[in-house]
C-alpha positions as CSV (number, residue, x, y, z in Angstrom):
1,X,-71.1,-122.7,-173.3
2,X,-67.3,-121.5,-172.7
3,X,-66.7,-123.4,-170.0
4,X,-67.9,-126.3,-171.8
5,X,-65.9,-125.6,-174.5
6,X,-63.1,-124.3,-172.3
7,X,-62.6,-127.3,-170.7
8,X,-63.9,-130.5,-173.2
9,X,-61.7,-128.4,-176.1
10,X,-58.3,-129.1,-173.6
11,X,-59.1,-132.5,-172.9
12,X,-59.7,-133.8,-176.0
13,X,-56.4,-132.5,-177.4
14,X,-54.6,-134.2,-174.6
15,X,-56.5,-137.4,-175.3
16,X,-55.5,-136.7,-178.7
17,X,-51.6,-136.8,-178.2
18,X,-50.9,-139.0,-175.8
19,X,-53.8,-142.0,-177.5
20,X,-53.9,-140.9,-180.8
21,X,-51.8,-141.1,-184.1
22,X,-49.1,-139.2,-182.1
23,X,-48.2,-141.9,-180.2
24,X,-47.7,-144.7,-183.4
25,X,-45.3,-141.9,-184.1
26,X,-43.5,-141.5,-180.8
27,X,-43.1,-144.7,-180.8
28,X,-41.6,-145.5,-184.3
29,X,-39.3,-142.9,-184.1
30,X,-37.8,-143.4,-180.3
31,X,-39.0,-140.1,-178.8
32,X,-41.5,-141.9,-176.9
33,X,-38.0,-143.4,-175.1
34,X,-36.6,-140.3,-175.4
35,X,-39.7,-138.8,-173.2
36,X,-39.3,-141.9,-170.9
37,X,-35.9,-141.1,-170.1
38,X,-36.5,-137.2,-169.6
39,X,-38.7,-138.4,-167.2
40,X,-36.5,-139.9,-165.1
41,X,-33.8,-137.2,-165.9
42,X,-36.5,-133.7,-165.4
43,X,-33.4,-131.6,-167.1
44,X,-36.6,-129.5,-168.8
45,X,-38.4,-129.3,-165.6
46,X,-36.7,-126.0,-164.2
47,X,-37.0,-124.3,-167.6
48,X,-40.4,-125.2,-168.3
49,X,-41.9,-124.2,-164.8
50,X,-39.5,-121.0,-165.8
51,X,-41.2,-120.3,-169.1
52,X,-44.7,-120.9,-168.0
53,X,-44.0,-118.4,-165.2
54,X,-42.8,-115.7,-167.1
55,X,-45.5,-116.6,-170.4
56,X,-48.3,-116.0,-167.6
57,X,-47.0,-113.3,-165.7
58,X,-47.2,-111.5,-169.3
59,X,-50.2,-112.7,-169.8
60,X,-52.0,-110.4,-167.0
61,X,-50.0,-107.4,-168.7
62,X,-51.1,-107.8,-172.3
63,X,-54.0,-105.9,-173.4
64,X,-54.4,-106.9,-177.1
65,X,-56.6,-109.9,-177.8
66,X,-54.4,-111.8,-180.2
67,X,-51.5,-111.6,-178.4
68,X,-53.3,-113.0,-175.1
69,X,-54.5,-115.8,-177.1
70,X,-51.0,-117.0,-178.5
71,X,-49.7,-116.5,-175.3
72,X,-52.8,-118.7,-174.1
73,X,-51.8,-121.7,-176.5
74,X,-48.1,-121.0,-174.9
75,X,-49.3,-121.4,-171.6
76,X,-51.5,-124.5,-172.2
77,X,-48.9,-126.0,-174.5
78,X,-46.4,-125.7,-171.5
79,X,-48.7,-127.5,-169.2
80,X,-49.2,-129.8,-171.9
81,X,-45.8,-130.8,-172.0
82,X,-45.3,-130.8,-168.2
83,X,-48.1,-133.0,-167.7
84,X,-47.3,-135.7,-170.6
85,X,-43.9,-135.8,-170.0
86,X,-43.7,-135.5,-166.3
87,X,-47.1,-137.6,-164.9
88,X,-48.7,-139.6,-167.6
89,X,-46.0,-141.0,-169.4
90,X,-44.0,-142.6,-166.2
91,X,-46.9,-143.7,-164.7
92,X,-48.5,-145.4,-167.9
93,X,-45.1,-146.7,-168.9
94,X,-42.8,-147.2,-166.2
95,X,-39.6,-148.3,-166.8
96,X,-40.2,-147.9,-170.7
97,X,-36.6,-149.3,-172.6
98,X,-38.1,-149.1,-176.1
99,X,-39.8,-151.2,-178.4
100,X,-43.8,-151.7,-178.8
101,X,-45.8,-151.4,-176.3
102,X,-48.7,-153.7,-177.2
């Protein structure tokens, strides 16, 4: 039952921000083009790969439960980011320039 939920609960938030009510509001206020040009940029890369590095690293030292579950929602949130901003958004969008998209 944790795995199930351990890996259903992740992908449903990701479906959830990239095809979900997130995205009519990426796209009305211009992050969504913002995104699409970080993309291309990767000025974040470096110091997101950087921050998910040191949030795991920490993660194998901490002994409390709390603080290894914020530190779990770090780590996934990272990846999150990594993932939308890095793969799925060039590759569903390429050469995005603004405007709607359907």
């Amino acid at each position: 039952m944790k795995k199930a939920i351990g890996t259903i609960f992740p992908f449903l938030i990701i479906h959830l921000i990239c095809c979900g009510s997130i995205l009519l509001f990426l796209i009305s206020s211009g992050y969504l083009l913002l995104l699409s040009n970080e993309s291309q940029n990767k000025w974040f890369l470096l110091p997101s790969l950087l921050a998910l590095f040191l949030a795991w690293r920490e993660l194998n030292k901490i002994e409390q439960k709390p603080w290894k579950i914020l530190l779990t929602v770090i780590i996934y949130l990272i990846i999150s980011y990594i993932f939308i901003t890095y793969l799925f958004i060039p590759w569903w969008i390429p050469g995005y320039e603004g405007g709607p998209l359907l």
